[in-house]
C-alpha positions in Angstrom: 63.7 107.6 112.4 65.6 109.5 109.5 66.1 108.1 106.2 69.7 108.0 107.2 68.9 105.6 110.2 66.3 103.9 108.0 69.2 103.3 105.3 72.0 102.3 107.7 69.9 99.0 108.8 70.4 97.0 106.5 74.5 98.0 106.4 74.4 97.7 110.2 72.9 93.8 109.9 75.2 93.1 107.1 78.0 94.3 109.6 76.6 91.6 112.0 76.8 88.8 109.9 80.2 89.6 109.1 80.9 89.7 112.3 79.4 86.6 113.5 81.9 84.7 110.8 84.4 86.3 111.3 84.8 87.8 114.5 84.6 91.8 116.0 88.2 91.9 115.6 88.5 90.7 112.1 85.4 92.3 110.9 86.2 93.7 107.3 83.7 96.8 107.4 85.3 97.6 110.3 88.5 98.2 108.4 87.6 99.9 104.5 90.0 102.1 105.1 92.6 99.9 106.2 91.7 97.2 103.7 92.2 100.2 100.5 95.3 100.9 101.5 96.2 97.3 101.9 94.8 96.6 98.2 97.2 99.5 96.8 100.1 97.6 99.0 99.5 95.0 96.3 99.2 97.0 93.7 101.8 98.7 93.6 104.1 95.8 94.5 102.8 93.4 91.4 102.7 96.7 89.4 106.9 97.4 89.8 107.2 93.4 88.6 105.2 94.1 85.4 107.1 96.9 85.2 109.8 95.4 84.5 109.2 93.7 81.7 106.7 95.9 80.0 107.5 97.5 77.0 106.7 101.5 77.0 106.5 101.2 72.7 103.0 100.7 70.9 103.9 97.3 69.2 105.4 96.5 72.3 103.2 97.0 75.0 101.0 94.6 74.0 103.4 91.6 73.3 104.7 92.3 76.2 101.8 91.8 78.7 100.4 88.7 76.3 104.0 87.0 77.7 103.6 88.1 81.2 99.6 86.5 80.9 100.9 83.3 78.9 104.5 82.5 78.4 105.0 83.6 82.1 101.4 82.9 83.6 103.0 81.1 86.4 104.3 84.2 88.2 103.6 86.9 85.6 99.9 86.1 85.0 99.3 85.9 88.8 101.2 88.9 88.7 99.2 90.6 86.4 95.9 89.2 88.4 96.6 90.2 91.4 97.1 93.6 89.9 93.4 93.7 88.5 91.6 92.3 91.4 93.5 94.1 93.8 92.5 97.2 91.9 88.7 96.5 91.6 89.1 95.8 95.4 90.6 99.1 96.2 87.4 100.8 94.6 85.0 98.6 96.5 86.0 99.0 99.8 86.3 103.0 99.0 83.2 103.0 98.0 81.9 101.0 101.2 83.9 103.1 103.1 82.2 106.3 101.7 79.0 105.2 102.0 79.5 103.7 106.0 80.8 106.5 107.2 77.4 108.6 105.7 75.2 106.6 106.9 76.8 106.3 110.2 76.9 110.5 110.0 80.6 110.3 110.3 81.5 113.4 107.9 79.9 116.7 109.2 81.0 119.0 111.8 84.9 118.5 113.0 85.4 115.6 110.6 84.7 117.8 107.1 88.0 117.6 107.0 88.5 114.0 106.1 85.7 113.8 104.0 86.3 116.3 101.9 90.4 115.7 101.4 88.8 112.4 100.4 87.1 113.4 97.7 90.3 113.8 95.2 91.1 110.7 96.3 88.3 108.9 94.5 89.3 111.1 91.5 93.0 110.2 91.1 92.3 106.1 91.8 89.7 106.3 89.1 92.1 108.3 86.9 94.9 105.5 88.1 92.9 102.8 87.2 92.1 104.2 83.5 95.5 105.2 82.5 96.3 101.3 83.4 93.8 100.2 80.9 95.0 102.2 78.3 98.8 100.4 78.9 98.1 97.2 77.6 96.9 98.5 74.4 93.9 96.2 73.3 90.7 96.8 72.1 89.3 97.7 75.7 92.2 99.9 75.5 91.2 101.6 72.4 87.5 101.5 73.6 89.0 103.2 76.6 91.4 105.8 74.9 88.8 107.2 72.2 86.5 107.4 74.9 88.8 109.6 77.1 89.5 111.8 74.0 86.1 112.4 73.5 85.6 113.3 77.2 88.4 115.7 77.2 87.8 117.2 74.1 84.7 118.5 74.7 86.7 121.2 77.4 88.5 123.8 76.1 91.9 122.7 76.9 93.7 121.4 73.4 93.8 123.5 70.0 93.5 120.4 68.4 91.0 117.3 69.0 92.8 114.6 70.6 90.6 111.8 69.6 92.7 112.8 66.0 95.4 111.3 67.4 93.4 107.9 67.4 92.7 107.6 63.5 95.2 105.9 62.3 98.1 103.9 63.6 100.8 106.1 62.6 99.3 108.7 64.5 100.0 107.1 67.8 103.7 107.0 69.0 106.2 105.4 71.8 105.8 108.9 73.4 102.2 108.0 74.1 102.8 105.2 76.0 105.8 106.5 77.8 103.8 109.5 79.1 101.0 107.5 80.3 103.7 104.9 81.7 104.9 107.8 83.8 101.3 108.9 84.8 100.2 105.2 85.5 103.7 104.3 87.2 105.0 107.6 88.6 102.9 110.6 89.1 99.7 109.3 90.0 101.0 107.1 92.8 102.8 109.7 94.2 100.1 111.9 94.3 97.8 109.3 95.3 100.1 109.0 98.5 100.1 112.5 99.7 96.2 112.6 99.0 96.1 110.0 101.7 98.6 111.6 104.1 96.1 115.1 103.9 93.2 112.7 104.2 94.2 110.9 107.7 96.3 114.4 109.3 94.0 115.5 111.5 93.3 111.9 113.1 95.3 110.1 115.5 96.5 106.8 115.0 94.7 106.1 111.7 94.0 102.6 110.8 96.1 102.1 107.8 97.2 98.5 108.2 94.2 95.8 108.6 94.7 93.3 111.1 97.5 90.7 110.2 94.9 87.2 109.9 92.2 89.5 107.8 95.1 90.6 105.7 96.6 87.0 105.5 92.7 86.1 104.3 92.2 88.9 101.9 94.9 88.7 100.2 94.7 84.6 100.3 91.2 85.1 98.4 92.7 87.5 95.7 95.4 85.0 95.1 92.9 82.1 94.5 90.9 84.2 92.3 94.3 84.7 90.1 94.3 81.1 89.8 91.2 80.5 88.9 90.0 83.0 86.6 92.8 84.9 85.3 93.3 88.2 84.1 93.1 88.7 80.4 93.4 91.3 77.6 91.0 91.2 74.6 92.6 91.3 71.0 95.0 94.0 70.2 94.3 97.0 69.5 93.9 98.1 65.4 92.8 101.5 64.7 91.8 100.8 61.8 88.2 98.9 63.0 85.8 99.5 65.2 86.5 97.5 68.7 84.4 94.3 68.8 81.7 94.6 72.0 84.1 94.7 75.0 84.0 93.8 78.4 84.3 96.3 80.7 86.0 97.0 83.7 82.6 97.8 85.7 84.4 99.3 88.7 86.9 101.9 87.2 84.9 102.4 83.4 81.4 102.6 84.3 81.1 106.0 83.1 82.2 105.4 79.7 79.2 103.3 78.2 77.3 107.0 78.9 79.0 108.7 76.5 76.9 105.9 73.6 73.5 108.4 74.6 74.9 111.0 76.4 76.7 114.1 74.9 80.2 114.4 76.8 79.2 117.6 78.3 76.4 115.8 79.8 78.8 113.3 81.6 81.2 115.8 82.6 78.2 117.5 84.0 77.2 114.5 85.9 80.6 113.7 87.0 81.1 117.3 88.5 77.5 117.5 90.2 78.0 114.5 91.9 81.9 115.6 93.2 80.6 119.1 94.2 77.4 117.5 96.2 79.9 114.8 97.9 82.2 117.6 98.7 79.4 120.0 100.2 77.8 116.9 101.7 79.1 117.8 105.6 77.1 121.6 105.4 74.0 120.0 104.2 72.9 120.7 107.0 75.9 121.2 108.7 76.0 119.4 112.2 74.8 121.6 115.0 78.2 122.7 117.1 78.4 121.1 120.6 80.0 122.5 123.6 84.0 121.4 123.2 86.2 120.4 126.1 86.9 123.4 129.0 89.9 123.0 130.7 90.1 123.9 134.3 93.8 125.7 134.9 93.6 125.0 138.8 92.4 121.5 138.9 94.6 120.2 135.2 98.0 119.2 136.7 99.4 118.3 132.8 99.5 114.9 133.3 99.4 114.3 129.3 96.3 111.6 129.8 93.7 113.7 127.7 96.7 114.9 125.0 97.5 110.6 124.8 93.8 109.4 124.8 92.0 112.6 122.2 91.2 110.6 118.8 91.3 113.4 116.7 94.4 115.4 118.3 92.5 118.5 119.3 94.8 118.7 122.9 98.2 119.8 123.1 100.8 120.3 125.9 101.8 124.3 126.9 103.3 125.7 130.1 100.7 126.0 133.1 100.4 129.9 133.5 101.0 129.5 137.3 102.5 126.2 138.1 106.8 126.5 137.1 107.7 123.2 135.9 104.0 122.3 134.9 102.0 121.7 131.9 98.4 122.6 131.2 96.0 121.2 128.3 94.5 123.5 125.8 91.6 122.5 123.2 91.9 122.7 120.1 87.9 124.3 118.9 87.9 123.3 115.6 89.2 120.0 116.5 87.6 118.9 119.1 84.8 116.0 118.8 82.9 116.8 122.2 83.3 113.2 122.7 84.1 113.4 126.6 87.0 111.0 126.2 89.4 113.2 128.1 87.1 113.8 130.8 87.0 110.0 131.5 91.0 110.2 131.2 91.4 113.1 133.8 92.8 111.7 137.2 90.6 114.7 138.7 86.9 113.1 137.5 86.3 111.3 140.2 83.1 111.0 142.2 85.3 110.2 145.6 86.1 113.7 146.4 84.4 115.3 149.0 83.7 119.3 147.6 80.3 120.3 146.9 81.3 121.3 143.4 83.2 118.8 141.5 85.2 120.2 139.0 88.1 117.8 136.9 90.9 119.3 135.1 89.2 118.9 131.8 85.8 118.2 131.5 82.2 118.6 129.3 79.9 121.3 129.6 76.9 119.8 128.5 77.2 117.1 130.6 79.8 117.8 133.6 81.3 115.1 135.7 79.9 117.0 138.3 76.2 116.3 136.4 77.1 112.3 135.7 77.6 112.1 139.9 74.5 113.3 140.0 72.8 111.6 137.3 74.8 108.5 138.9 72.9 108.8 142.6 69.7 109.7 141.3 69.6 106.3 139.3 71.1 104.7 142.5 68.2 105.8 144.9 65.8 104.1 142.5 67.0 100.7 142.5 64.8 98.3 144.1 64.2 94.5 144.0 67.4 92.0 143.4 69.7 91.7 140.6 70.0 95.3 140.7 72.1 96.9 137.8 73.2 100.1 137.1 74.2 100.3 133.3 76.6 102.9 131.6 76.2 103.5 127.9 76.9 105.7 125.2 74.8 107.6 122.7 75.7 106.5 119.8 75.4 102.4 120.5 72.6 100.3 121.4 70.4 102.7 123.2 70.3 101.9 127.0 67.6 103.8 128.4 65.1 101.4 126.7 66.6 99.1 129.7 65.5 101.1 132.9 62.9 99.3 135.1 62.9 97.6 138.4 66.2 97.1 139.5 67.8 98.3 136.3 69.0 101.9 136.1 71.2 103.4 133.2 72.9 106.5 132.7 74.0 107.4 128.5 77.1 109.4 127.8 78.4 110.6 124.9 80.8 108.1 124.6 81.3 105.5 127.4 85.3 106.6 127.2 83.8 110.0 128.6 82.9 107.3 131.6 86.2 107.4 134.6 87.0 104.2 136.0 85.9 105.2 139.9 82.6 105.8 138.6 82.4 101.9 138.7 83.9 101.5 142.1 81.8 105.0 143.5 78.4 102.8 142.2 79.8 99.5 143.7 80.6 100.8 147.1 77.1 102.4 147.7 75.6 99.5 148.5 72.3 99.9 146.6 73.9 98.0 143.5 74.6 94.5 143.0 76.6 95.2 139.9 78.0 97.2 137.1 77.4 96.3 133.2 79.4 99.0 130.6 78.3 98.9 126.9 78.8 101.3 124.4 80.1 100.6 120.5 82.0 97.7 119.3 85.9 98.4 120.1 86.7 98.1 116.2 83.9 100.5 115.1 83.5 102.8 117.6 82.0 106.5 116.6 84.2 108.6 118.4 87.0 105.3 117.4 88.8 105.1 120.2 86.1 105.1 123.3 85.3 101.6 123.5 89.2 100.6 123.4 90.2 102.8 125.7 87.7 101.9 128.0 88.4 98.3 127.8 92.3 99.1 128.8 90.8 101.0 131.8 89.1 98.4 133.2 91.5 95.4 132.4 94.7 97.7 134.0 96.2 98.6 130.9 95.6 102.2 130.8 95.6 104.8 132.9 93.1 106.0 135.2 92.5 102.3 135.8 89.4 100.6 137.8 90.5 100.1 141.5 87.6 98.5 142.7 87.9 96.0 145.5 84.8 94.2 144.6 84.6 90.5 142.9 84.8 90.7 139.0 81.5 89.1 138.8 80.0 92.3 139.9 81.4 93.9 136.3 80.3 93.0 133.3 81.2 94.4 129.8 79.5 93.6 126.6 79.8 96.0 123.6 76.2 96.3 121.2 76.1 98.9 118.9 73.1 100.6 117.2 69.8 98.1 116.2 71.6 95.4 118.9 69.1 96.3 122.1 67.5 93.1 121.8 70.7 90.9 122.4 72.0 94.0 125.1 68.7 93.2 127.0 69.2 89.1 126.9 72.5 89.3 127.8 71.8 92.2 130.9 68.9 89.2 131.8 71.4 86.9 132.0 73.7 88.9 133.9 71.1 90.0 136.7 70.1 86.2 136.7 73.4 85.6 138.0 73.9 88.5 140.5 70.9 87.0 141.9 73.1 83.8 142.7 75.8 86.4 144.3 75.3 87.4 148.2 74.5 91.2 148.2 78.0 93.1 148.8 76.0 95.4 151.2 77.2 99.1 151.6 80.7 100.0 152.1 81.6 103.9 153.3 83.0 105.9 150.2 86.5 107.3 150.5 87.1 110.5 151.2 89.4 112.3 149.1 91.4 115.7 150.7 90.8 118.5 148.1 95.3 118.1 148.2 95.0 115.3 146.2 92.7 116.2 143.6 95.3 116.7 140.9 97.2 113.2 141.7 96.9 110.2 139.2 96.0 108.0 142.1 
């Protein structure tokens, strides 16, 4: 076990308890992401309502956020509340969200992309979160701004020390506050925006919206937290004295209470060695290349299924070289995840058809559709006893190959969306299985993020290549464990044999036969 694996444990039980309050679907580590973008949603709306009556002058920046907090606390101090917890949210699920998808070793290989565009990110909402402090102009402020000057004075960027510009009260203007009104208010958010647009461009269908009841919940427990302990500024600021002991903002000004035994060069170097070693993170060690998708030109008909179902847009659309009116899929290298998903979507993976090589219109060459057959019958011809299971499962979820025994056999793909549908209906027709359980990552959390979800709309009809099994539903079961869950996978696959048992064996049906003409159709 790596210290990675070792280290994701106790994230991945935590996960589990979340879950089991509540609920897969509602999980909120499985949407940090989602939730961050949610909490500068908020943000950003309370902030254009304190905008509006805040005073960009240094007399009056303070009086006004004192009436927004008390003259005005029934709207206005919520306000103001909901803008500070929201913000200290924002930064916690970031954080989370950096540090889940580590340890789940979701930022090497094709996904350095998103990893590293994220890094700036964490930059400009710390730098977001700052200039904010520095608006309302009270001694934290002050604390904050003499801080900063100190920090950026010791780079060679000003001919003059800025922290001069903090001696006396005369030497601070309106200026200041309108130029870090327009950084706070205006340029930071935009660029915070177009960070996040770079960060989610090479993945389809991001997750930028959590689910509408953990939203509802979320945002319930900031507004409760408004209530009851609201947000507050400490006395105003007076250049003239040294700020009383302040209380900081531990989630955006941690940094700062460094800078009491540490030389600002110091920090800065601290601050840079731990961006650059974030940002180089996915190339130590870099993540062994697999074998991408190969497309087959004379068994891919264009049908679009792979292009709809990639998770990570590495297939487009172009016209078939020798089929007028046709299109063909081409793989994008650098793109591609080697997940399998669009072999699992190609109408041509099925086990049905009757040529000694079986080749699909798109498929994986380190593990072939051709090789899962195979795999698939050699499992088969083992079964013995009653109750007999074969199990499908994917590599990255609870391990299944811990289950094989008597009358359990189990086959691990990359990702159980790399699984077709008529694999299910090939197994069930041979006669030498009573049934069919499919596992692989939870739906909401799944590595290659769409696999589990896709799969599910296979089998339930929603999505094409669909399951066309005649066989009774009992004889499919579905449960989704992910990694550290083979204990409860192997109770509830107990259970599940327990009641095939109670089932009368289907017996063995003759496979259809599929003409090599139809190897291209969707049926």
């Amino acid at each position: 076990m790596s210290i990675r694996q070792a280290a994701r444990r106790p994230l991945l039980l935590v996960e589990g308890l979340f879950s089991r309050v509540f609920g897969a679907e509602a999980n909120p580590f499985h949407y940090l992401g989602a939730l961050t973008i949610f909490f500068f949603w908020i943000v950003l709306v309370t902030g254009i309502y304190l905008f509006v009556f805040f005073k960009t002058s240094v007399y009056g920046a303070y009086e006004s956020v004192e009436y927004l907090t008390h003259t005005q606390w029934y709207l206005g101090g919520v306000m103001r509340s909901l803008h500070r917890y929201a913000s200290d949210a924002a930064v916690v699920t970031m954080m989370l969200h950096l540090v889940r998808e580590f340890l789940g070793d979701r930022y090497r290989g094709f996904r350095w992309y998103s990893w590293f565009t994220g890094m700036p990110l964490i930059w400009f909402v710390f730098l977001l979160g700052i200039t904010g402090y520095w608006l309302v102009w009270d001694e934290l402020a002050q604390y904050v701004a003499i801080a900063s000057s100190e920090l950026l004075d010791a780079l060679p960027i000003f001919t003059d020390p800025m922290a001069r510009n903090f001696l006396s009260e005369a030497n601070v203007s309106d200026r200041f506050f309108t130029l870090m009104g327009f950084l706070h208010l205006l340029g930071l958010p935009v660029i915070i925006v177009f960070a996040i647009w770079f960060h989610v461009l090479r993945i389809s269908r991001p997750k930028v919206n959590p689910p509408r009841e953990l939203a509802i919940g979320t945002f319930a427990a900031l507004l409760a937290l408004s209530f009851a302990k609201p947000a507050v500024s400490h006395a105003p600021a007076n250049l003239a004295t040294v700020p009383n002991p302040v209380q900081l903002d531990w989630f955006y000004l941690n940094v700062y209470p460094l800078l009491d035994v540490w030389p600002p060069m110091a920090v800065w170097g601290l601050l840079w060695g731990l961006s650059l070693l974030l940002a180089i993170a996915p190339w130590l060690p870099p993540l062994r290349k697999k074998p991408v998708a190969v497309v087959d030109p004379a068994n891919c008909n264009g049908c679009g299924r792979c292009f709809a179902d990639c998770p990570y847009s590495a297939i487009t659309l172009t016209a078939h070289p020798t089929r007028a009116g046709m299109q063909l899929a081409v793989v994008d290298a650098d793109l591609c995840a080697s997940c399998g998903i669009c072999a699992g979507a190609c109408p041509s993976s099925t086990p049905f058809r009757s040529t000694v090589e079986l080749v699909s219109g798109i498929d994986m060459p380190q593990l072939t559709v051709q090789a899962v057959r195979a795999r698939t019958k050699e499992m088969l011809a083992g079964l013995t006893g009653e109750g007999r299971v074969m199990v499908f499962g994917c590599d990255h979820a609870a391990d299944v190959r811990n289950l094989r025994g008597e009358g359990v056999a189990a086959v691990s793909l990359e990702c159980i969306g790399q699984l077709p549908p008529s694999f299910i209906d090939y197994v069930l027709r041979d006669g030498r299985c009573d049934g069919v359980l499919v596992t692989g990552c939870h739906p909401q959390s799944c590595h290659y993020r769409f696999g589990s979800v896709w799969t599910e709309q296979r089998l339930r009809h929603q999505r094409e290549p669909h399951l066309r099994t005649r066989a009774a539903k009992e004889r499919l079961h579905v449960v989704w464990a992910g990694p550290g869950e083979e204990a409860r996978l192997a109770k509830v696959l107990a259970r599940y044999r327990a009641a095939l048992r109670m089932i009368p064996s289907p017996g063995t049906r003759p496979a259809p036969v599929e003409n090599q003409d139809r190897k291209a159709r969707h049926g």
